[in-house]
Phi, psi and omega in degrees: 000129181276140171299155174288121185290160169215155225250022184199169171290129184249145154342147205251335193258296207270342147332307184269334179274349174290298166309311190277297206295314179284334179337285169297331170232091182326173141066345174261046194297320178311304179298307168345277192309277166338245225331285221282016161272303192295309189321303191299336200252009159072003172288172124300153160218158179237144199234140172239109184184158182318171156263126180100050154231026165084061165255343159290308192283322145341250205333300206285296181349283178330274201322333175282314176273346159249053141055021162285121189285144226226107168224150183246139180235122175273145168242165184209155171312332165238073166262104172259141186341308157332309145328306155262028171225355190116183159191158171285123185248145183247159201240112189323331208262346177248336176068021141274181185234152174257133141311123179218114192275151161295174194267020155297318155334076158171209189246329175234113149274137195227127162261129156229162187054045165335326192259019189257311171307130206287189164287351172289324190257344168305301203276030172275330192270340183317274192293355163310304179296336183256321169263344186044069152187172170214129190243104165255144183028051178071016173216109182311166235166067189298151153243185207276214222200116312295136171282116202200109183251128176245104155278178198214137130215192207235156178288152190321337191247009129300131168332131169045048170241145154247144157339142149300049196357140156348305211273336179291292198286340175301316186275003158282107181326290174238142173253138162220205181199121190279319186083179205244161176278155170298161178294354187266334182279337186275324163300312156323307177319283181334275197317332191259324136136322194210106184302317204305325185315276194313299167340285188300001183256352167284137179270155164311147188235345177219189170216212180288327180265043069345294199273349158292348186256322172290323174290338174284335203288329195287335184281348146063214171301139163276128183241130168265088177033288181335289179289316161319334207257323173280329165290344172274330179298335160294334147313272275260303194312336193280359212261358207215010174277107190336306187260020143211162199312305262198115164249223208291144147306152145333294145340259201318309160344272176317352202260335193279340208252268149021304206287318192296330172271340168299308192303326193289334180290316157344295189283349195051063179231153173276006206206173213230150186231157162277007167286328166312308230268294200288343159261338191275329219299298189310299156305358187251317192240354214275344201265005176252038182262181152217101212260145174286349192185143164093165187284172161269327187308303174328319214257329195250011158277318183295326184272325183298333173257039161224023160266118185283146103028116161251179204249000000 
């Protein structure tokens, strides 16, 4: 296996999940690097892109090379809350009811095709992605320590997806898109048939407490007054832009402002550069817009180069 060339000294942890992790999903070192910003930065991610481009295998990977326990949830149109969070099941021989936890109980969840699920079975995951809990019948549930959901979902103009909600796409740290391979990685692909075959053959290379230590070392990172003061002025032009409805939340600020530090721990740095603010803004900000015309990636390329620089 050739090591990923990179064009700076990386984190020595996020290095070995960059190598191991690509074994099985070839060509994608970029999409990679994003998961394990949001992983490190204690976020979600949503990855929105066809089927058969490795958004299960990016999940079962992550989850293999740090020794994380892995559940995959398909959603379907009658997919009930219950379903993913659990239930009181009651036991004949005692006349009590038991918790019988769902398969949110773990460390990487992969929803996939999330936007297949009515909006009732959506917001069942809300306070799991924002609180790591879960609450039945008025009794709360932590869940475990780490919590890391890679949701998937399809375009919009597919049969049978609902929109996502506000509120839904707020708990995502980042969005992304894997996209098709160059022809030279697809050929490999294609010709070797079946990543996952590679997936089930990794070994762990860290465990929880790496990433739990790796989320402390991200808590850090220096972010300089300066660059806080420039990631809310980019919030603030999406909030007042003509082509769009809807722009950033507070929320979503912070969350670009979380991903920049993660990334510089990525990146092997102590402190945030403006090339973060400038690789994350789309993936940080694009799945919270609401545009009247035009792309959102577009519209915020627009703003970040009519915004200076501080210096």
């Amino acid at each position: 296996m050739r090591p990923v060339p990179r064009p700076h000294r990386m984190s020595p942890l996020a290095q070995q999940l960059l190598d191991t992790i690509g074994q099985s999903l070839r060509g994608k070192e970029d999409t990679i690097e994003l998961a394990l910003v949001a992983l490190f930065a204690g976020g979600h991610v949503l990855i929105e892109d066809q089927p058969g481009v490795g958004k299960t295998l990016l999940a079962r990977s992550l989850a293999k090379a740090l020794d994380l326990p892995f559940q995959r949830l398909q959603c379907t149109a009658d997919l009930l809350p219950s379903d993913i969070l659990g239930a009181q099941i009651y036991q004949p021989k005692t006349g009590e009811l038991t918790f019988r936890q769902g398969p949110v109980f773990t460390s990487v969840l992969l929803a996939d095709e999330l936007n297949r699920t009515p909006p009732r079975t959506q917001s069942a995951l809300l306070e799991c992605m924002a609180e790591r809990r879960v609450t039945i019948d008025r009794q709360s549930h932590a869940l475990p320590d780490p919590f890391f959901v890679i949701a998937t979902q399809n375009p919009l103009t597919a049969a049978g997806t609902y929109p996502l909600p506000e509120n839904q796409l707020d708990r995502f740290l980042l969005c992304l898109q894997i996209g098709h391979l160059d022809p030279e990685h697809e050929i490999e692909v294609v010709a070797r048939e079946d990543g996952h075959r590679l997936a089930d053959d990794i070994r762990p290379i860290a465990g929880r407490d790496a990433l739990l230590g790796a989320r402390g070392a991200v808590d850090a990172v220096r972010c300089d007054r300066e660059l806080v003061a420039f990631m809310v002025q980019l919030a603030n032009r999406t909030r007042t832009h003509g082509q769009i409805a809807q722009g950033v939340s507070t929320r979503g600020a912070q969350a670009l402002h979380r991903a920049c530090r993660a990334r510089a721990f990525v990146h092997g740095r102590d402190f945030v550069v403006p090339d973060d603010v400038r690789a994350l803004l789309v993936p940080a900000f694009g799945h919270r817009l609401s545009t009247r015309g035009g792309s959102a990636a577009g519209l915020l390329h627009e703003i970040l180069a009519e915004t200076p620089l501080p210096e």
